[in-house]
VEXMAR-462322 format. One line per field, with one value per residue (C-alpha): residue number from 0; residue in one letter; chain; x, y, z. Coordinates in steps of 0.5 Angstrom, whole numbers, plus 500, padded with zeros to 3 digits. Each point is the difference from the previous one (the first is absolute). Layout:
! VEXMAR-462322
nr = NUM; ...
rest = A; ...
kette = A; ...
xx = X; ...
yy = Y; ...
zz = Z; ...
***
This chain:
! VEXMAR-462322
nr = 0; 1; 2; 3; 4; 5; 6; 7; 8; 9; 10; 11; 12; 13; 14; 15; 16; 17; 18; 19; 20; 21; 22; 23; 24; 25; 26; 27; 28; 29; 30; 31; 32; 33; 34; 35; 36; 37; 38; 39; 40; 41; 42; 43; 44; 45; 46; 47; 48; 49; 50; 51; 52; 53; 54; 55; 56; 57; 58; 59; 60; 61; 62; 63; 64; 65; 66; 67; 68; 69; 70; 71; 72; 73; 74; 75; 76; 77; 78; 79; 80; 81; 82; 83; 84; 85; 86; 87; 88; 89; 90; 91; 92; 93; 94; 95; 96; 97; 98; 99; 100; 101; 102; 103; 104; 105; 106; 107; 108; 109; 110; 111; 112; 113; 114; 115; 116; 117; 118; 119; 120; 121; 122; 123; 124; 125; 126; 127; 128; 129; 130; 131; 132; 133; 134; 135; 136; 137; 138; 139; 140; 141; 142; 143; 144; 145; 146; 147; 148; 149; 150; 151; 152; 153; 154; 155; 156; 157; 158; 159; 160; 161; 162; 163; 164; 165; 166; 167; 168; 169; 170; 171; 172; 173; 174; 175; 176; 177; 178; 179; 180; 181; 182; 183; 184; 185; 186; 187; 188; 189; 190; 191; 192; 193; 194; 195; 196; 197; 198; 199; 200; 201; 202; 203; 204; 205; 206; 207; 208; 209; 210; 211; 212; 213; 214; 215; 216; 217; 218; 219; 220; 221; 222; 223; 224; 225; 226; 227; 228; 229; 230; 231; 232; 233; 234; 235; 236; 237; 238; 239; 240; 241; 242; 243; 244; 245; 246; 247; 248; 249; 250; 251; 252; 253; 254; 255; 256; 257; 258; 259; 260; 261; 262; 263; 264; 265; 266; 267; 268; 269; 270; 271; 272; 273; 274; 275; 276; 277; 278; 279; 280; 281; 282; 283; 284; 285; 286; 287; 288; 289; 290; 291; 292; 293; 294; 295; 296; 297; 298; 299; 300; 301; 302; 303; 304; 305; 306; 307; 308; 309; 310; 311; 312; 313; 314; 315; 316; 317; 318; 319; 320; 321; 322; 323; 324; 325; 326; 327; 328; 329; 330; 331; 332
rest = X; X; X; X; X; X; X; X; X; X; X; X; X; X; X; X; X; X; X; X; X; X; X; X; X; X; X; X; X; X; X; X; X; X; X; X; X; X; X; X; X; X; X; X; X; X; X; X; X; X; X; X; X; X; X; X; X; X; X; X; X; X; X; X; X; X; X; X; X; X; X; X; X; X; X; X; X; X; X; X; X; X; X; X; X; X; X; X; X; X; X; X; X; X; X; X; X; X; X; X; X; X; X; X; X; X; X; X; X; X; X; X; X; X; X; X; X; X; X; X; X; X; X; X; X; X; X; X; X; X; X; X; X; X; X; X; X; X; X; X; X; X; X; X; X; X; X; X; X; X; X; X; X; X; X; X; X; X; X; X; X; X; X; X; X; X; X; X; X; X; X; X; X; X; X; X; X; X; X; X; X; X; X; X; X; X; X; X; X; X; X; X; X; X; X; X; X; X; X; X; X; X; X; X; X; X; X; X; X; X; X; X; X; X; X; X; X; X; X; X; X; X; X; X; X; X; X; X; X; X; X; X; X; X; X; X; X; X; X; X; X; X; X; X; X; X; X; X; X; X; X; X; X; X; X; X; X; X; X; X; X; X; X; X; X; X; X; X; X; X; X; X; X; X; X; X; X; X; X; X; X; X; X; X; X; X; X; X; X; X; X; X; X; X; X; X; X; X; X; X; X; X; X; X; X; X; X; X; X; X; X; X; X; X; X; X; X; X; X; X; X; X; X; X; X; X; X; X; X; X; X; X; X
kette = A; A; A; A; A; A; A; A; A; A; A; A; A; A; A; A; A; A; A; A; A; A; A; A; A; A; A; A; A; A; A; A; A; A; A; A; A; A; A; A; A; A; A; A; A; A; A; A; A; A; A; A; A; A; A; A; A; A; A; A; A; A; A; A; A; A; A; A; A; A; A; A; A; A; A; A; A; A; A; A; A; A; A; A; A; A; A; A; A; A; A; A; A; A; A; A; A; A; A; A; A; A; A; A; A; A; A; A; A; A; A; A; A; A; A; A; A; A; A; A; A; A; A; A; A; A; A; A; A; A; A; A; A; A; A; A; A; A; A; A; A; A; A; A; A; A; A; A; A; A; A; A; A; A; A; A; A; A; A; A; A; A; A; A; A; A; A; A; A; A; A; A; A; A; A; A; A; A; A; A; A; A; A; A; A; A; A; A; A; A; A; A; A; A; A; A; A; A; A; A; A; A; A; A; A; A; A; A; A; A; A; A; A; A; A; A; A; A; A; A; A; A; A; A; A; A; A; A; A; A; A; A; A; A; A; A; A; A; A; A; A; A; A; A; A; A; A; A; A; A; A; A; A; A; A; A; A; A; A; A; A; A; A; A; A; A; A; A; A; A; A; A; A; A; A; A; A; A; A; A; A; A; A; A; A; A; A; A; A; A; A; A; A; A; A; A; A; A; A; A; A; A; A; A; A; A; A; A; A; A; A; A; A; A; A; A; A; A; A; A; A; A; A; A; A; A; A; A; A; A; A; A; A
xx = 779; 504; 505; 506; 498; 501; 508; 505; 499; 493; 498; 505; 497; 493; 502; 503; 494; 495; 502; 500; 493; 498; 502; 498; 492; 501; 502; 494; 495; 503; 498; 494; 497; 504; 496; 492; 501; 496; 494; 497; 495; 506; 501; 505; 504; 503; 504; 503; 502; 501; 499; 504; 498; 504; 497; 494; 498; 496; 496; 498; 501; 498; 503; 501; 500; 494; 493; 495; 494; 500; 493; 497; 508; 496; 496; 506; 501; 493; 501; 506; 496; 494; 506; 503; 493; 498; 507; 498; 493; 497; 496; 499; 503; 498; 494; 497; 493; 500; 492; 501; 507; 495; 493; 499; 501; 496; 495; 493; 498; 507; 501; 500; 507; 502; 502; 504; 505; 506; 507; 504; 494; 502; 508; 499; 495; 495; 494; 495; 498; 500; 507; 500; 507; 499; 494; 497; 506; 497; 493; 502; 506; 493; 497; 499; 501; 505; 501; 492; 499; 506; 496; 493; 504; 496; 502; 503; 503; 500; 505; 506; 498; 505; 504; 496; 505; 497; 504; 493; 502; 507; 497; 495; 506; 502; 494; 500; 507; 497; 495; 505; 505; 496; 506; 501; 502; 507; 501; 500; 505; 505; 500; 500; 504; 505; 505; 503; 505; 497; 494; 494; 494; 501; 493; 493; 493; 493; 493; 494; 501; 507; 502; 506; 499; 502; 503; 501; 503; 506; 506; 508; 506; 502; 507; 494; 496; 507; 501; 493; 501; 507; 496; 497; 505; 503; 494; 497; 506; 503; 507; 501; 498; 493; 494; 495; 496; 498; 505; 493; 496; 505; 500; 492; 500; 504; 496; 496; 493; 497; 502; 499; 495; 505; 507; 498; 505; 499; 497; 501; 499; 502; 505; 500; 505; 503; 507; 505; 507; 498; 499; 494; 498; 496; 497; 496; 497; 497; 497; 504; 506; 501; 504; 503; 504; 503; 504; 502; 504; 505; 498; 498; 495; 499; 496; 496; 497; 496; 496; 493; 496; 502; 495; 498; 500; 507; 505; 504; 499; 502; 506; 501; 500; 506; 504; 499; 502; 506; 502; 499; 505; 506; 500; 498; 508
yy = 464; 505; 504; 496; 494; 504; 499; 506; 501; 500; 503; 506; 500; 501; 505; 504; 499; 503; 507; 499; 497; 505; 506; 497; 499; 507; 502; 496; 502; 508; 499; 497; 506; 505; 496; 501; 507; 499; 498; 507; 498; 498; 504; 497; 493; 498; 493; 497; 493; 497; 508; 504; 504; 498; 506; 505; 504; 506; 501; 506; 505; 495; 497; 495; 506; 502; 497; 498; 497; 492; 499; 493; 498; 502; 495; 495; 505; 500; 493; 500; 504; 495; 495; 504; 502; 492; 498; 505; 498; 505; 496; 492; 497; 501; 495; 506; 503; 506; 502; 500; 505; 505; 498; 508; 501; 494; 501; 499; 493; 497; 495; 494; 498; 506; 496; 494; 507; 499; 504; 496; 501; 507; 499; 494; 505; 494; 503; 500; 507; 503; 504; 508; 500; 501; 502; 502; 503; 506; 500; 496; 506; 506; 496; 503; 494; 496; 495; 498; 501; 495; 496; 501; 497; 494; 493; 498; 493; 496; 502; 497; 499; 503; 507; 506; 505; 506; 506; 499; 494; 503; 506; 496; 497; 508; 502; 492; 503; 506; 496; 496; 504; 506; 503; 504; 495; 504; 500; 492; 501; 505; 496; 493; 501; 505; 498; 496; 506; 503; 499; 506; 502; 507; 501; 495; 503; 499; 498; 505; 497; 501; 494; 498; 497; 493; 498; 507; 507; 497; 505; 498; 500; 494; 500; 499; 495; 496; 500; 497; 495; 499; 498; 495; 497; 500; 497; 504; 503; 506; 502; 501; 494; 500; 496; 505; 495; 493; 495; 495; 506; 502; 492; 501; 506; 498; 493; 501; 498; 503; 503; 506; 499; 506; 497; 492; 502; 497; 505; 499; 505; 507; 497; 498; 493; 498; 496; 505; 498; 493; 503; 501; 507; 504; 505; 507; 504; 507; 503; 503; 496; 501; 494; 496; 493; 496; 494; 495; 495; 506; 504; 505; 506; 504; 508; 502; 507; 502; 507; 498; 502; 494; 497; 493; 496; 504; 494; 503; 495; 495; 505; 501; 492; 499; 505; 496; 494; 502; 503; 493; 497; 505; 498; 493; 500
zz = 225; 505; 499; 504; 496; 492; 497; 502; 493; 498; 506; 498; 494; 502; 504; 494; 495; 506; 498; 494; 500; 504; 495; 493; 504; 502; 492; 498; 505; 498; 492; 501; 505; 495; 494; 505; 499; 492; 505; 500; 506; 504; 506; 505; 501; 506; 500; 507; 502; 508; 501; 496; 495; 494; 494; 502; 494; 498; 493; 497; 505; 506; 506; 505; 506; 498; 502; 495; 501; 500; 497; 503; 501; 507; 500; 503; 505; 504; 498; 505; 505; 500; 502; 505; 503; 501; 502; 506; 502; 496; 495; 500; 495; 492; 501; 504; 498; 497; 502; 508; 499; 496; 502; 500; 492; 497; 496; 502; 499; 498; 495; 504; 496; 504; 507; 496; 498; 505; 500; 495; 495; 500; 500; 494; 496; 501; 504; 494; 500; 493; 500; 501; 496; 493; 497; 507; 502; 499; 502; 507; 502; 499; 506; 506; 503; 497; 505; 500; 493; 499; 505; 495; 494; 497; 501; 492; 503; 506; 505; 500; 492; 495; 500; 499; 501; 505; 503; 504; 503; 503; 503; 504; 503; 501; 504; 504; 503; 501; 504; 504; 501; 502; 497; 492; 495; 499; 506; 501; 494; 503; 507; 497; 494; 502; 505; 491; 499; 493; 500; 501; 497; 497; 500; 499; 498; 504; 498; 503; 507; 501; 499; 495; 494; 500; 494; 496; 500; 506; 498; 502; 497; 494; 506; 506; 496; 500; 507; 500; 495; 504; 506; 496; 497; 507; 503; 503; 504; 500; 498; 507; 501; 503; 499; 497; 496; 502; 495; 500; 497; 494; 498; 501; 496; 494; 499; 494; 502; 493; 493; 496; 494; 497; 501; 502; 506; 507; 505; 509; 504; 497; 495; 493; 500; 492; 498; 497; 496; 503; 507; 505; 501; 504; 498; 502; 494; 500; 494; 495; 503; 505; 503; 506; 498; 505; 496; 507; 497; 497; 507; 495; 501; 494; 500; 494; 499; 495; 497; 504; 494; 496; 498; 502; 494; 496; 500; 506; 505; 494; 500; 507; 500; 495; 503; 507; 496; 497; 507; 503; 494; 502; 507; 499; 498
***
């Protein structure tokens, strides 16, 4: 119902209780980010909706301004690239071969299995490779050649099979831009994703060849990681109003396609999807807890950093995911 059709009356009445909304959602959001300081791992939240950032906090010494490493959170970002460089014509499309773009780094007498491993296997952590997270991390990562020894992995499913979580997977899309690019993955990043006012990679680590490393080690500012989010949340135009990701890919990426065996949460393509305070989320997660949610119905995007050396299995996420859903409550009204 529009505006002119409401009762002089009841239409200045709304118009006297939106303040008085608006301030008792600020007093609530307030106590319960004063209330998250007991999270001792907690770093830094930052809280905006439709654009505007309603609180941001630091904890423990810790602040918004100063950059933090965003952990696998930059698993969403090469994901972003990956949708950029085929809306440009650099990639084919997420049914593309992984083989032919990095023939000169497979294993002698691959695994047949490997010709059926396309892009989206690797954005979906689908390809069937056995992970080098986790356990393997450390031994895959002492590689001289991490992009070949992620390609050496065995086949521990068919791919398109079940979730087999793999920084791997998104480090091989790092060397595929690499190779149709011609250019160095931060680059791509800076050129692409930039002209979204925020945004900056402060710094992002390389393996033995030179090559960033997809999905680990990105450092930025938890008000940089907002200004990403923010993108998403705006799909994928700036704040200046710039189409810098193709709306279709963000609806693609934020589809879920496979679920982890850890939370039982959906998985598209970089990004975590569950229901929160009876609301869809979508979700970047680093370890530790390092977090980007975007909440669209509310047009909400919430950051959250966290000590890195958290350990995995800790409970904070389970914390992090509370505090996420009383944020949601206070601004659901």
């Amino acid at each position: 119902m529009s505006s002119r059709r409401l009762p002089p009356m009841l239409l200045a009445c709304l118009l006297l209780a939106a303040p008085l909304l608006a301030a008792a959602q600020g007093t609530r959001l307030d106590a319960t980010l004063d209330e998250a300081a007991a999270l001792a791992p907690l770093r830094t939240v930052i809280v905006a909706q439709g654009g505007t950032v309603l609180a941001e906090r630091g904890y423990h010494g810790a602040s918004p301004a100063r950059p933090a490493n965003i952990k696998s959170a930059s698993k969403s970002v090469v994901s972003a690239l990956v949708g950029i460089a085929i809306k440009r014509g650099l990639l084919e499309g997420v049914d593309q071969p992984v083989a032919p773009l990095l023939a000169d780094r497979l294993p002698d007498a691959p695994d047949p299995r490997m010709a059926q491993v396309t892009i989206g296997h690797l954005l979906s952590m689908q390809a069937g490779l056995r992970p080098t997270s986790g356990r393997q991390y450390g031994a895959w990562v002492a590689q001289r050649d991490w992009v070949r020894a992620a390609l050496a992995q065995p086949f521990v499913d068919a791919p398109g099979g079940g979730m087999l979580y793999s920084t791997g997977s998104t480090h091989l899309l790092s060397a595929i831009l690499v190779k149709v690019s011609g250019k160095p993955t931060l680059q791509l990043a800076r050129e692409w994703l930039e002209p979204q006012p925020g945004f900056a990679i402060a710094s992002w680590d390389r393996d033995p060849q030179g090559i960033h490393f997809g999905g680990n080690q990105m450092v930025m500012t938890p008000r940089a990681l907002l200004a990403f989010g923010e993108l998403y949340r705006n799909d994928g135009r700036s704040a200046t109003g710039a189409q810098l990701v193709p709306g279709a890919w963000i609806a693609q990426s934020w589809r879920p396609r496979t679920r982890s065996v850890y939370t039982g949460d959906g998985y598209g393509y970089g990004w975590f999807a569950r229901r929160v305070g009876g609301h869809e989320v979508r979700y970047a997660w680093g370890h530790g807890g390092q977090m980007l949610f975007i909440v669209p119905a509310l047009d909400l995007t919430v950051v959250m950093t966290s000590d890195e050396r958290t350990p995995a299995g800790s409970g904070h996420l389970a914390d992090l995911l509370a505090l996420l859903e009383r944020i949601v409550a206070d601004q659901s009204g």
